[in-house]
VEXTI-916925 format. One record per residue (C-alpha): residue number from 1; z, x, y; residue in three letters. Coordinates in steps of 0.05 Angstrom, whole numbers, plus 5000, padded with zeros to 4 digits. Layout:
residues N
NUM	Z	X	Y	ALA
...
***
This chain:
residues 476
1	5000	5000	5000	UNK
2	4983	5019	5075	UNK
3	5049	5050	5121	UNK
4	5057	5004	5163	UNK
5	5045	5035	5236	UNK
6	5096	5033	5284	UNK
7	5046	5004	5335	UNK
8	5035	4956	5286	UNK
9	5108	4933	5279	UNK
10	5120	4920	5347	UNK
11	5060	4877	5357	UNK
12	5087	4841	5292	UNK
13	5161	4835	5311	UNK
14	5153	4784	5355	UNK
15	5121	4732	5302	UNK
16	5189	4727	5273	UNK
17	5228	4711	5323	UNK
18	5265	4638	5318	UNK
19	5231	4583	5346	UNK
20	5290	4542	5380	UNK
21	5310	4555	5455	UNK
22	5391	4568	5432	UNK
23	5408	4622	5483	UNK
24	5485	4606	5466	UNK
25	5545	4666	5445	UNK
26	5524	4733	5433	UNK
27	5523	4762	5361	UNK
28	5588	4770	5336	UNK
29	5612	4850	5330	UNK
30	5610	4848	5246	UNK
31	5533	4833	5257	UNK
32	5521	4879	5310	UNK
33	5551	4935	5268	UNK
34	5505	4921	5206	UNK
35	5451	4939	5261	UNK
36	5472	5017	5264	UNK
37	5414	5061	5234	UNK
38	5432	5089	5164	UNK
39	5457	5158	5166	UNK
40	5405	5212	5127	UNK
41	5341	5186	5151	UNK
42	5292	5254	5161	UNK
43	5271	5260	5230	UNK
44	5226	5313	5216	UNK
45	5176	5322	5277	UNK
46	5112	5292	5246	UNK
47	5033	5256	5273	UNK
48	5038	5185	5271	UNK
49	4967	5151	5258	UNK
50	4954	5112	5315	UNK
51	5012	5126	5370	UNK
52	5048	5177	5397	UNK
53	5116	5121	5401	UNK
54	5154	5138	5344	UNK
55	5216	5090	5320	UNK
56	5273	5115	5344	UNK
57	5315	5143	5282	UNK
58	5372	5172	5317	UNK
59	5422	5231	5281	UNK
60	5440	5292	5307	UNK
61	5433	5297	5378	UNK
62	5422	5347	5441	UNK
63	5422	5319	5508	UNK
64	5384	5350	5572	UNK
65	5383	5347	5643	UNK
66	5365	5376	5713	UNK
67	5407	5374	5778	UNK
68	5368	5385	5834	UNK
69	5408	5345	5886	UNK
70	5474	5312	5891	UNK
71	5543	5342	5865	UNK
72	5558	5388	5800	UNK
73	5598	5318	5783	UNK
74	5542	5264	5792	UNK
75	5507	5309	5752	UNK
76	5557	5307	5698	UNK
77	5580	5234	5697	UNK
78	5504	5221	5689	UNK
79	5493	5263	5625	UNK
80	5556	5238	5607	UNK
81	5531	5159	5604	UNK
82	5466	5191	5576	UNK
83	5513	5204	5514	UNK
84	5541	5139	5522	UNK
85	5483	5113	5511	UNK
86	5449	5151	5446	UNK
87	5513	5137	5409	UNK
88	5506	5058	5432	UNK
89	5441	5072	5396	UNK
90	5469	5103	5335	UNK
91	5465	5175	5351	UNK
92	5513	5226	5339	UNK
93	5528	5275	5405	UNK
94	5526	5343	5389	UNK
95	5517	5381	5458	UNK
96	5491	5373	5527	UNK
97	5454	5428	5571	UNK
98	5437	5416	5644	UNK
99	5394	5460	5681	UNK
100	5397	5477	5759	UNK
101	5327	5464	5793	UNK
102	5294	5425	5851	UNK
103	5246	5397	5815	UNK
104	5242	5387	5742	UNK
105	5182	5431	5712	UNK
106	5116	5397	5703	UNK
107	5091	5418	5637	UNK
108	5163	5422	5594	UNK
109	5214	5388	5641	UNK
110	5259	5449	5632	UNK
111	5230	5514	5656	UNK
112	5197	5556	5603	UNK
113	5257	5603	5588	UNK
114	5309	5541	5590	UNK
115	5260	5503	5536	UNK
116	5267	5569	5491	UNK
117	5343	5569	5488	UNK
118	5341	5498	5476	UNK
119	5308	5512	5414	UNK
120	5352	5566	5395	UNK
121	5414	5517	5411	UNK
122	5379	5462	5365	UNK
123	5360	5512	5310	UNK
124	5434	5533	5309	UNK
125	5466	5461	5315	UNK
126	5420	5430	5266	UNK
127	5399	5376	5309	UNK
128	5344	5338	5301	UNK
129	5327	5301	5364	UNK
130	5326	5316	5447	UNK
131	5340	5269	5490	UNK
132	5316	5277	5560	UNK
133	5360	5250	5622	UNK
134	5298	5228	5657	UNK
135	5229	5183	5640	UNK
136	5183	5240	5614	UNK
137	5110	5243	5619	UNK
138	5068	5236	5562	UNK
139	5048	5312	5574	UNK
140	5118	5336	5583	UNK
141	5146	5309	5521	UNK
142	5089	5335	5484	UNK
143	5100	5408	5507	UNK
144	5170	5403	5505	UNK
145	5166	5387	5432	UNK
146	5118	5443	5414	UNK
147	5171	5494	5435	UNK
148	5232	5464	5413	UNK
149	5204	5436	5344	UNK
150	5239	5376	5337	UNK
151	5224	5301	5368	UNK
152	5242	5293	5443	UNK
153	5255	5220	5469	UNK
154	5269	5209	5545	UNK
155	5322	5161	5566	UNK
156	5276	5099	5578	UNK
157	5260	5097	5502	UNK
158	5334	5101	5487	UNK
159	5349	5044	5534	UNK
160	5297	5006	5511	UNK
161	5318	5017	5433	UNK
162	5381	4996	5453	UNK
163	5351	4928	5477	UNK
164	5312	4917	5425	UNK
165	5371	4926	5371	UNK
166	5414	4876	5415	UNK
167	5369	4820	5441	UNK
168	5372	4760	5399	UNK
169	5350	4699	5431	UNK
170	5277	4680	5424	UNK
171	5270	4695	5513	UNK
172	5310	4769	5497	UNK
173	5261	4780	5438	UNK
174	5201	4771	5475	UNK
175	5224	4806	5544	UNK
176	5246	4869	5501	UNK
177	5177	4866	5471	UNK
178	5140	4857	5537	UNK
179	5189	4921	5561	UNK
180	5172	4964	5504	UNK
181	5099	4951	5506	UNK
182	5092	4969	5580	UNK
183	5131	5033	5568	UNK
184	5080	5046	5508	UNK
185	5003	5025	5531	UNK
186	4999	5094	5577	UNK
187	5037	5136	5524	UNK
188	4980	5123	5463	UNK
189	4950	5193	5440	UNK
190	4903	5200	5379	UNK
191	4895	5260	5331	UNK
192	4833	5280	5302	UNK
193	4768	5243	5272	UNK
194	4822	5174	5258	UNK
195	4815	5166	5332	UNK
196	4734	5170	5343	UNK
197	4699	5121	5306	UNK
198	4652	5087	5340	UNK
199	4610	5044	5288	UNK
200	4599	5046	5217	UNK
201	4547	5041	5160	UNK
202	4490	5090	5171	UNK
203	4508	5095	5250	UNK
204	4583	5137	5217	UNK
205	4532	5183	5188	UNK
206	4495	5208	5253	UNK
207	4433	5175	5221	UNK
208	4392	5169	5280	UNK
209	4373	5100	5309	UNK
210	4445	5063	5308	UNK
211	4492	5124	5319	UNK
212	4495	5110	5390	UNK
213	4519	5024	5373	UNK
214	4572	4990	5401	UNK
215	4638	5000	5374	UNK
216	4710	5021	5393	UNK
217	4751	5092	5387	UNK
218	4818	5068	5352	UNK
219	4860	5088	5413	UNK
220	4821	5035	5458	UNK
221	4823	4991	5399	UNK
222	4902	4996	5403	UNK
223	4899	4995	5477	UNK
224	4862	4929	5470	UNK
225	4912	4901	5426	UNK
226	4977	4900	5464	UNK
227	4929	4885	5540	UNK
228	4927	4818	5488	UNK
229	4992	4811	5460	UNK
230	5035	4830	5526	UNK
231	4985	4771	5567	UNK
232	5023	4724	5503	UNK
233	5087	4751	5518	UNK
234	5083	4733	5592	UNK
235	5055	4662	5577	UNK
236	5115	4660	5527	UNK
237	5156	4689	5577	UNK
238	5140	4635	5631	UNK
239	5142	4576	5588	UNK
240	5220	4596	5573	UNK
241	5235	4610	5643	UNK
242	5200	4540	5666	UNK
243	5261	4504	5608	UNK
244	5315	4552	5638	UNK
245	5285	4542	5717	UNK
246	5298	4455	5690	UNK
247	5366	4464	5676	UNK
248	5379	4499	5733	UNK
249	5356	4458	5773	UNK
250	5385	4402	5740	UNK
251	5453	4441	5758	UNK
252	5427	4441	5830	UNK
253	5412	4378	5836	UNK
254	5493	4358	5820	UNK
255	5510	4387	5873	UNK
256	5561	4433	5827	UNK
257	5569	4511	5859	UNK
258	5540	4564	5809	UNK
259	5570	4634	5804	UNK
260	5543	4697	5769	UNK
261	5586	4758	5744	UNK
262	5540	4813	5754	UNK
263	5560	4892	5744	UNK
264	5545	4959	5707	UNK
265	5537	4953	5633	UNK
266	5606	4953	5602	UNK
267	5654	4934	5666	UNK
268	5681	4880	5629	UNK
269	5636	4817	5656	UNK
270	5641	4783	5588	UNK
271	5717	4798	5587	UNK
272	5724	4763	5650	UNK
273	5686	4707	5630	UNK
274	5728	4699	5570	UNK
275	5792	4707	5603	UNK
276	5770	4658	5658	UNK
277	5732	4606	5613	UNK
278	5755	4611	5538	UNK
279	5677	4621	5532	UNK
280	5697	4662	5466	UNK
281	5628	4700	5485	UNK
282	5613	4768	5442	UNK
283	5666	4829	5480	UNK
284	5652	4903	5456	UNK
285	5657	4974	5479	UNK
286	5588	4984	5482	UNK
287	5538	4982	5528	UNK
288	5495	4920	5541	UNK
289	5532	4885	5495	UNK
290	5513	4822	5536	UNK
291	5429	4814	5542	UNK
292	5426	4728	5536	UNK
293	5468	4703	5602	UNK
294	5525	4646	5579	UNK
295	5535	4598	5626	UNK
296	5600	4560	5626	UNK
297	5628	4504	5669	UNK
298	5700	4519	5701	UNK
299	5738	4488	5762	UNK
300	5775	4514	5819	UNK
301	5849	4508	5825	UNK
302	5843	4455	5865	UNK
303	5801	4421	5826	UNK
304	5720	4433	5845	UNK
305	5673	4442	5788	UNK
306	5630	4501	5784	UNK
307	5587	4536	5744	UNK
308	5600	4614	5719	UNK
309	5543	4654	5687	UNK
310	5555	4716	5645	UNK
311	5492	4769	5655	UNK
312	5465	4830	5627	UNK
313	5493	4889	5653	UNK
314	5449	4943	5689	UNK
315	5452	5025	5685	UNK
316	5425	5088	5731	UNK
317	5353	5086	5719	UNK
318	5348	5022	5689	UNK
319	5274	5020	5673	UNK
320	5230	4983	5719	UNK
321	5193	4954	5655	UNK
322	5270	4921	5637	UNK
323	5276	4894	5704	UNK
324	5206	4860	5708	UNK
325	5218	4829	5636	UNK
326	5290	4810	5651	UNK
327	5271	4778	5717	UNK
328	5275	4708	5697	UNK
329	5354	4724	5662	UNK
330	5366	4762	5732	UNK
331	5349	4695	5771	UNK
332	5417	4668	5753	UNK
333	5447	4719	5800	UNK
334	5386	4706	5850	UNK
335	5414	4631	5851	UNK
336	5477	4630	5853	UNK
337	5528	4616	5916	UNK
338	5566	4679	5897	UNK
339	5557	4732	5867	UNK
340	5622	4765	5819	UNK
341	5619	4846	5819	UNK
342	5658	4862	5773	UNK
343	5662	4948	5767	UNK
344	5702	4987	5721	UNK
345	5761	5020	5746	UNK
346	5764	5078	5707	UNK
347	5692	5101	5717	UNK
348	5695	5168	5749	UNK
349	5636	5151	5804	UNK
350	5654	5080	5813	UNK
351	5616	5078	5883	UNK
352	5544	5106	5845	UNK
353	5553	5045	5794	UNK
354	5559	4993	5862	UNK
355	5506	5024	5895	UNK
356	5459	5014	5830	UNK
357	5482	4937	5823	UNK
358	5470	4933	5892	UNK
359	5393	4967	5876	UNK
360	5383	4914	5822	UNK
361	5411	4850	5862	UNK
362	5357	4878	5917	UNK
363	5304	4876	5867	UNK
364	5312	4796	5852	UNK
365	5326	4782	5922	UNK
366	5390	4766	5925	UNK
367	5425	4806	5968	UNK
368	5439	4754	6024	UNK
369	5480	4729	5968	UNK
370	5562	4732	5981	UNK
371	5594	4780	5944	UNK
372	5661	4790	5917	UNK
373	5671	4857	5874	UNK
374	5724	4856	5826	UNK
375	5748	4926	5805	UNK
376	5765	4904	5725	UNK
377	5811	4954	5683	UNK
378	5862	4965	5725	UNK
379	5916	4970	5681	UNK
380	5884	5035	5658	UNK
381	5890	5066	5731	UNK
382	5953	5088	5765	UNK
383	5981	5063	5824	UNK
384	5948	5123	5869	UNK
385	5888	5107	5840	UNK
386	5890	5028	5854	UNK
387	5907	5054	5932	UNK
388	5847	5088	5941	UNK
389	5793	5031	5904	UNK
390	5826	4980	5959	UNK
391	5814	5039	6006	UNK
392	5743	5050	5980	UNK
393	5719	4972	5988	UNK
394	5755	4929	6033	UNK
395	5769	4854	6006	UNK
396	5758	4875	5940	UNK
397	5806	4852	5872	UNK
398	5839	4896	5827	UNK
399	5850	4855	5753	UNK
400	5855	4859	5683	UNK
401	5816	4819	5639	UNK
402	5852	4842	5578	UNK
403	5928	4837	5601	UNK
404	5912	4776	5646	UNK
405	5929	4824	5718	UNK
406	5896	4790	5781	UNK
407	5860	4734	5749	UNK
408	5901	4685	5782	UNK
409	5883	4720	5849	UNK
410	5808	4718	5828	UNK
411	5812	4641	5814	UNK
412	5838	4630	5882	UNK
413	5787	4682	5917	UNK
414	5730	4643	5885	UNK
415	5754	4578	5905	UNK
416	5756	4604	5976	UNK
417	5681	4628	5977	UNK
418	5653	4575	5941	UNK
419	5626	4514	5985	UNK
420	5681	4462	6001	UNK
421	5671	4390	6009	UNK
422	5692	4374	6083	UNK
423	5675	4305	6084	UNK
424	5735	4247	6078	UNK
425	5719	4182	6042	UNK
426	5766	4131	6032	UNK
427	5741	4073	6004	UNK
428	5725	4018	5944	UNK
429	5657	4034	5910	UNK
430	5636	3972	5878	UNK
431	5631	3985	5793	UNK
432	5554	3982	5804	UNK
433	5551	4037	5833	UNK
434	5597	4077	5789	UNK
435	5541	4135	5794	UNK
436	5572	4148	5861	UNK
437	5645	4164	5831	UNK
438	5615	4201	5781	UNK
439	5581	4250	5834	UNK
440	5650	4256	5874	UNK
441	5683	4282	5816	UNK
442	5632	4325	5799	UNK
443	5611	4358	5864	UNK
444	5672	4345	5915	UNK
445	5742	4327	5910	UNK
446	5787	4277	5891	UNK
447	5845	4265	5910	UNK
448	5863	4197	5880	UNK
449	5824	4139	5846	UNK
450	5852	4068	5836	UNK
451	5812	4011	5806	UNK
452	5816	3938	5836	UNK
453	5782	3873	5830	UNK
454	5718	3896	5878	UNK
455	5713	3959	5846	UNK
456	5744	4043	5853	UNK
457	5780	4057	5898	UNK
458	5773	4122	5917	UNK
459	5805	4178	5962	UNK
460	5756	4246	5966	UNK
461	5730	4298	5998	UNK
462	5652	4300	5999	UNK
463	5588	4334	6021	UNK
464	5553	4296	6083	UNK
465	5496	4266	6046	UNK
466	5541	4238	5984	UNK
467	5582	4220	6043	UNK
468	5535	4178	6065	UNK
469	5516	4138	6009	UNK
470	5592	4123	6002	UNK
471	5601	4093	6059	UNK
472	5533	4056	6052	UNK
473	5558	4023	5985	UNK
474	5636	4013	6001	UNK
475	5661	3942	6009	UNK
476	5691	3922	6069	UNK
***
């Protein structure tokens, strides 16, 4: 039987995907786990038929990187959640090597002498796999593996991986796909005769009259392939977000105030969620644990509905292909009448993981959006450290989602952004129009209802235009 071509399985991966629109709790941790590669795979540096993408099969590991601006530090923390990151995708760390230069070099991303001593350092370490703290070029990676001898990946393929391990819906499945085939259409490479036929029969043979007939190299063959499945994936893509742009609408429509906990990957969004809502959504130490947004319904302390959304988390770099596929996920937070920021407390460069939520949120166009930023895992930080976060951002919360710290103080700051009804009605609403009742205890606030012969009576506080149709409907 034919191997299977790894072009060939992601063009088929998205056949199988379930056909229901469930974009419900994440995948619980035992399945996750049963998702780690198995250890002892050979990664031996090899041709693949059609594509240079290989499948990532992730062991023994070596990480690089350049620092050409910025501090020794940022430098660090970034190779640092570079390693975060292969072992999220079932790698195993061995070292890291980061090389001083302006400019990363053109042909083999390290400079020539830096490249050699890499391969000495993976020779001696027995890895077998770089990883690259950057998005290489096609040519780079290439000449980076003919010195060092073993297969490089950059860090969009490992973010990407990730993704694809960890999306579930049938809307992740298909945006991870879309992702992956972006990041592979300009990276196909052919080897040898395999990737030059042009037509067969006599024509193959150079047989005069024919040999010049219409056909297709395999490599535009391929290219042709995914130009058609990715236009699928987008009309897939669209058809999803039109169901997900109904019900949020639908939420509009009521009147009821939406919220979205945005943040870095692993800050603890689906903790707070939890802790807020008993949404009993999928927590884990890992990164982008969260990819299909849960939204819950919860209410204010004094009583207003709203709605809370759960989204996927974003990282330095985050590629742009992720960003474009996850727009229509990202449109919760581009909706929503606040925004939650919720950063983690203990992250050594907690103002580089703002500024790239920040990047994102500018992306979908929400940054006219209110913002509250939550500084989660506080109990982990000491008191001099909890000074100097309220020194760092003004306004902002210190809590903890896992001993319960500050959520009460989050509650209330929400219910003091959100939209208040400001509005009196006092009233009886005939039972005909019970609708009306409905919508004041759904969108405002009620302070008391009584029911009489005429209808509800009703004490609340509403928006102007329910307002209105109160007091067109009440009895005298």
């Amino acid at each position: 039987m034919e191997k299977e071509s790894t072009l060939d399985r992601i063009l088929r991966r998205g056949a199988a995907a379930p056909r229901n629109e469930f974009d419900g709790d994440q995948l619980d941790l035992e399945a996750r786990e049963s998702l780690r590669r198995v250890a002892g795979l050979s990664t031996e540096l090899q041709d693949i038929s059609d594509v240079e993408y290989r499948q990532l099969r992730l062991e023994k590991v070596v990480l690089i990187g350049t620092w050409g601006s910025g501090t020794l530090t940022d430098a660090e923390n970034s190779l640092r959640e570079l390693a975060a990151l292969a072992e999220t995708a079932g790698a195993d760390v061995l070292d890291g090597l980061l090389q001083r230069r302006s400019m990363p070099d053109p042909a083999t991303y390290l400079g020539k002498g830096k490249a050699k001593e890499l391969h000495d350092l993976v020779k001696s370490l027995g890895a077998d796999t770089v990883i690259a703290n950057a998005e290489l070029a096609p040519s780079q990676r290439r000449a980076l593996e003919d010195v060092v001898k073993v297969k490089v990946v950059d860090r969009t393929a490992i973010i990407l991986d990730i993704f694809a391990q960890h999306a579930k819906s049938r809307e992740g499945k298909a945006q991870v796909e879309l992702a992956q085939l972006e990041y592979l259409l300009p990276r196909l490479r052919g080897w040898g005769e395999s990737m030059s036929r042009q037509a067969g029969g006599q024509a193959a043979g150079g047989m005069g009259i024919g040999s010049r007939g219409p056909g297709e190299t395999k490599i535009e063959l391929d290219r042709r392939r995914i130009n058609t499945k990715m236009a699928k994936l987008r009309r897939d893509i669209a058809a999803m977000k039109s169901a997900r742009d109904t019900k949020r609408s639908q939420r509009q429509k009521s009147n009821v105030p939406q919220v979205a906990i945005a943040g870095y990957t692993n800050a603890g969004k689906s903790s707070i969620l939890n802790r807020l809502t008993k949404a009993g959504v999928l927590v884990e130490n890992a990164l982008f644990a969260t990819l299909d947004p849960t939204v819950r319904q919860h209410e204010t302390p004094d009583g207003r509905q709203y709605t809370i959304a759960d989204t996927v988390g974003f990282v330095r770099q985050l590629p742009h292909q992720l960003v474009e596929a996850f727009r229509s996920t990202l449109e919760e937070i581009s909706h929503a009448n606040l925004i939650v920021h919720v950063v983690d407390a203990t992250d050594p460069d907690v103002l580089g993981q703002i500024r790239t939520v920040h990047e994102v949120v500018a992306e979908v166009e929400a940054s006219a959006i209110p913002e509250l930023i939550v500084f989660n895992k506080a109990d982990l930080v000491s008191e001099e450290d909890q000074i100097r976060l309220r020194g760092l951002v003004p306004g902002s919360l210190l809590v903890s989602a896992r001993t319960g710290l500050g959520i009460a103080e989050l509650e209330t700051a929400i219910a003091a952004s959100l939209p208040k009804p400001d509005i009196e009605f006092v009233g009886v609403v005939p039972y005909s129009r019970g609708d009306l009742v409905s919508r004041a205890h759904l969108a405002g606030r009620v302070v008391s209802t009584d029911y009489v012969e005429a209808g509800t009576k009703l004490h609340a506080f509403v928006k102007p235009d329910l307002a209105a149709e109160l007091e067109e409907a009440k009895q005298s």
